[in-house]
C-alpha positions as CSV (number, residue, x, y, z in Angstrom):
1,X,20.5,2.7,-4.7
2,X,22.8,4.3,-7.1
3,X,26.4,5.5,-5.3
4,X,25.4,9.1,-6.6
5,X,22.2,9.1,-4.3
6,X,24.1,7.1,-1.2
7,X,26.2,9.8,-1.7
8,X,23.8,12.7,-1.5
9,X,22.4,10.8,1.4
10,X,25.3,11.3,3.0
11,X,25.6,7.2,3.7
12,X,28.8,7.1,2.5
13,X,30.3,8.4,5.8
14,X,29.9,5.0,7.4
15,X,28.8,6.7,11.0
16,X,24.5,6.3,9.5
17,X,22.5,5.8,12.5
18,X,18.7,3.4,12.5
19,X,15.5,3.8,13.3
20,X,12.2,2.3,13.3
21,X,9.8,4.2,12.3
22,X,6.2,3.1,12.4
23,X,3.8,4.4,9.8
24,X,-0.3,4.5,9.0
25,X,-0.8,2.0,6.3
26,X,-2.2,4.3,3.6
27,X,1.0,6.6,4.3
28,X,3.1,3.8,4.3
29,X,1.5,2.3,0.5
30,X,1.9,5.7,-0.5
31,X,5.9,5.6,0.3
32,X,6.1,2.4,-1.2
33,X,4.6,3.7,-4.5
34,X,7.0,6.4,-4.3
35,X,9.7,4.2,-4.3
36,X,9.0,2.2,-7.0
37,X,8.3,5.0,-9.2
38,X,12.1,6.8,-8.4
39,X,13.4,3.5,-8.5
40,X,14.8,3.7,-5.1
41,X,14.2,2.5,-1.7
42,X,11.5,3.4,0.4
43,X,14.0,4.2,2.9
44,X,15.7,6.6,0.5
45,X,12.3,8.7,0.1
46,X,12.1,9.5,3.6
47,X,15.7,9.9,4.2
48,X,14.9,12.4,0.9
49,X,11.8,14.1,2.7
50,X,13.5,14.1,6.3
51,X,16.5,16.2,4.7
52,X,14.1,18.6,2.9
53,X,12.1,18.7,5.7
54,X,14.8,19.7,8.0
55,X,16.1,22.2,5.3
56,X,12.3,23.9,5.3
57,X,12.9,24.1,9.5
58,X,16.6,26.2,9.5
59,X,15.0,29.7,8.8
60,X,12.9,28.9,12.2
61,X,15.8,27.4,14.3
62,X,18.2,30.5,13.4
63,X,15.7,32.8,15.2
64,X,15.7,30.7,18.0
């Protein structure tokens, strides 16, 4: 992964926490051809979908 997108990722910080995340097969081959078609990690395109995920939910967690 380029230092631009580790970056954007926010991993530079040094305080990145794991997980282990299990996944259906046909939604994880879909990931890993994802991946290969950014050029990036798999773990990059769903760090990538978790952030815009979580950006899509912040209009519904300020009316809360």
């Amino acid at each position: 992964m380029s230092a631009s997108k580790r970056k954007k990722s926010g991993l530079n910080s040094g305080s990145a926490q794991r997980a282990s995340i299990s996944f259906p097969p046909e939604l994880y081959r879909t990931l890993e051809v994802i991946a290969k078609k950014k050029r990036v990690s798999l773990a990059w395109v769903v760090r990538d979908a978790a952030e815009k995920y979580l950006a899509d939910q912040k209009p519904l967690a300020k009316g809360q």
